[in-house]
C-alpha positions in Angstrom: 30.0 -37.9 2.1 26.7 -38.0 0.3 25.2 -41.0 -1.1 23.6 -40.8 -4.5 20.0 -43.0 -5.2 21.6 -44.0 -8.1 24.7 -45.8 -6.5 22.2 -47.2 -3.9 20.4 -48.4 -6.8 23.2 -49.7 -8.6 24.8 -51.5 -6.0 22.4 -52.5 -3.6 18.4 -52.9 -5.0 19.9 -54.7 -8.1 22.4 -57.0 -6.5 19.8 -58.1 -3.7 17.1 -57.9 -6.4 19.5 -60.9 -8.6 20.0 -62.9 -5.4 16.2 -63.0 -4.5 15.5 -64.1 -8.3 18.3 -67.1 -7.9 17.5 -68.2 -4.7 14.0 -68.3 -6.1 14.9 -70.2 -9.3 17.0 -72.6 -6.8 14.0 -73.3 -4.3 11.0 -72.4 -6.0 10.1 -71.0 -2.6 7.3 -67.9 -2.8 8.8 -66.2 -0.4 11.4 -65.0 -2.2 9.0 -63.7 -4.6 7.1 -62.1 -1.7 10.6 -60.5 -0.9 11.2 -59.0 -4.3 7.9 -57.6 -4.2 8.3 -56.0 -1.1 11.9 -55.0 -1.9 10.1 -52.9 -5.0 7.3 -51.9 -3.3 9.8 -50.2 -0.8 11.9 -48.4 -3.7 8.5 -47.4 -5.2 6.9 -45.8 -2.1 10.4 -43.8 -1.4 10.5 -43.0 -5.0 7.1 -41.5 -4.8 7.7 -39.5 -1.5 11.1 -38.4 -2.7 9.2 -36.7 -5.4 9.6 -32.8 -4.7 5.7 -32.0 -6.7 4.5 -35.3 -5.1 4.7 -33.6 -1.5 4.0 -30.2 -1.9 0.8 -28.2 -2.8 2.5 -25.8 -4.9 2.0 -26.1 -8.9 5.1 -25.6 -10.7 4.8 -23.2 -13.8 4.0 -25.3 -17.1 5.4 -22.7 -19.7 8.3 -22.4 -20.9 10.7 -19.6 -19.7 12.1 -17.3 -22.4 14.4 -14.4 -22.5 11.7 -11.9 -21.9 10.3 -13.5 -18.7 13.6 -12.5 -17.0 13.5 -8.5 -17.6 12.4 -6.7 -14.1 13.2 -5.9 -10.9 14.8 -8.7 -8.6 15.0 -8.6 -4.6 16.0 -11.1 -2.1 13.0 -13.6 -1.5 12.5 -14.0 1.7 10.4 -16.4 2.1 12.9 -19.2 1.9 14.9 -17.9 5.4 14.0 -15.7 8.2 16.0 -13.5 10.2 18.2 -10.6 10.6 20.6 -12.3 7.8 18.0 -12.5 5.0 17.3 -9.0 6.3 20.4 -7.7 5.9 20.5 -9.2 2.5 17.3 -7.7 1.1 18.5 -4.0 2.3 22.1 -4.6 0.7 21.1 -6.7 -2.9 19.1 -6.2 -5.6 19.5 -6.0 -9.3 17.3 -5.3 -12.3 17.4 -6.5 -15.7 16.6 -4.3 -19.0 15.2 -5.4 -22.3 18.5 -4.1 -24.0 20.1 -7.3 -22.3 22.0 -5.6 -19.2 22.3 -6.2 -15.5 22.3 -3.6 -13.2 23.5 -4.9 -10.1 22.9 -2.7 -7.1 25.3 -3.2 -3.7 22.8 -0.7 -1.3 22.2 0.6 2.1 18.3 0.2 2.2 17.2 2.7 -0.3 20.4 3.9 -1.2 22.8 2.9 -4.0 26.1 2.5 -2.8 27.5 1.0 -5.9 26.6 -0.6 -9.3 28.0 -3.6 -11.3 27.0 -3.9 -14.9 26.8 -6.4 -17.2 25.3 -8.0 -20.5 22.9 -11.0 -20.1 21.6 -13.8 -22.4 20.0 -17.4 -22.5 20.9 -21.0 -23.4 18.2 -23.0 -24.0 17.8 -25.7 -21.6 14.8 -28.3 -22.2 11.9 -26.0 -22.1 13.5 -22.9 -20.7 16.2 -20.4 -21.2 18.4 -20.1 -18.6 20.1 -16.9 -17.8 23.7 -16.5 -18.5 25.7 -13.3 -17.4 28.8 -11.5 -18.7 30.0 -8.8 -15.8 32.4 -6.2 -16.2 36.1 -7.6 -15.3 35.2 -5.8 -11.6 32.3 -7.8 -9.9 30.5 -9.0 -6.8 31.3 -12.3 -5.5 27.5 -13.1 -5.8 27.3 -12.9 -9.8 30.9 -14.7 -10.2 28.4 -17.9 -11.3 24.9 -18.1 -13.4 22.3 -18.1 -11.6 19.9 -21.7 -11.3 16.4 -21.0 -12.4 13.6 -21.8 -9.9 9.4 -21.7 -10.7 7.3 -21.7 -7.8 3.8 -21.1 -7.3 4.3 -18.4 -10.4 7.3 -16.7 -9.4 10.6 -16.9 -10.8 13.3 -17.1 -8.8 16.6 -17.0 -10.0 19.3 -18.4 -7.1 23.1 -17.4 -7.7 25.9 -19.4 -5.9 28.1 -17.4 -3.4 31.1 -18.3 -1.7 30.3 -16.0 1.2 26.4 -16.7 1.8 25.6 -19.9 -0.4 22.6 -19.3 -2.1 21.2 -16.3 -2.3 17.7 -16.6 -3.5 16.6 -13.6 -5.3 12.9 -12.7 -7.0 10.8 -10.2 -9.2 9.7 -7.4 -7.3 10.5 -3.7 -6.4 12.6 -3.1 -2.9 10.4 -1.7 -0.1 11.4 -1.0 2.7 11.3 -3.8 6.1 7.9 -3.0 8.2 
């Protein structure tokens, strides 16, 4: 079972963080009020490190995403995993989306087509980007049953789609070439 920050927050920083205050207001000792501070200065420095961007070198993308930044070619990334199962992947998914709005979503063996799911696409606006939102033909792979999360990293879109077989399956812009 995962435990959220927030329920931390809410049930443990606050509650210690009113019983530090009283016992202060009851003693008038500092070293409650050294306490607090530390308590804080604990939840700020894990805040901090927690921080995805905070860590990492990588830039995120600072424009917003519209409709038109999704048309292209998409492959698996495989920079995320290594090994023959991202491997395998890449040589057996890709999809490319058109500027008429449809999906083209290729099931292959390397460079060959073995069989291809259409569909319609279009956007929701979300904050500052559209997201992608599919509508497949009744017949489709179990890898575009669910929208895909969008993803900006060091100026590449990646768009990652929930699958009950192989969990998330990261894909990205690019044209399929064949493993060296």
């Amino acid at each position: 079972m995962e435990v959220s920050a927030n329920w931390v927050f809410i049930l443990i920083i606050i509650p210690i963080s009113g019983i530090l205050v009283g016992a202060w207001d009851l003693t008038k000792k500092k070293i409650y009020i050294w306490l607090l501070v530390m308590l804080w200065g604990v939840v700020g420095i894990i805040y901090l490190f927690s921080r995805r961007s905070f860590l990492q070198e990588e830039k995120l993308v600072n424009f917003p995403i519209e409709k038109k930044h999704y048309y292209g070619s998409y492959v698996i990334a495989r920079e995320f995993f290594s090994g023959d199962q991202v491997d395998w992947q890449y040589d057996h998914f890709r999809f490319e989306i058109k500027d008429n709005d449809s999906i083209y979503f290729h099931q292959t063996n390397g460079a060959t087509v073995n069989k291809t799911y259409r569909g319609k696409i279009s956007t929701i606006k979300l904050d500052t980007n559209e997201n992608l939102v599919l509508q497949m033909d009744a017949q489709t792979h179990h890898i575009l049953k669910t929208n895909p999360r969008l993803y900006l990293k060091d100026n590449e879109l990646f768009l990652v789609f929930k699958s009950k077989k192989y969990h998330n399956v990261y894909f990205k812009k690019g044209e399929w070439k064949e493993i060296e």
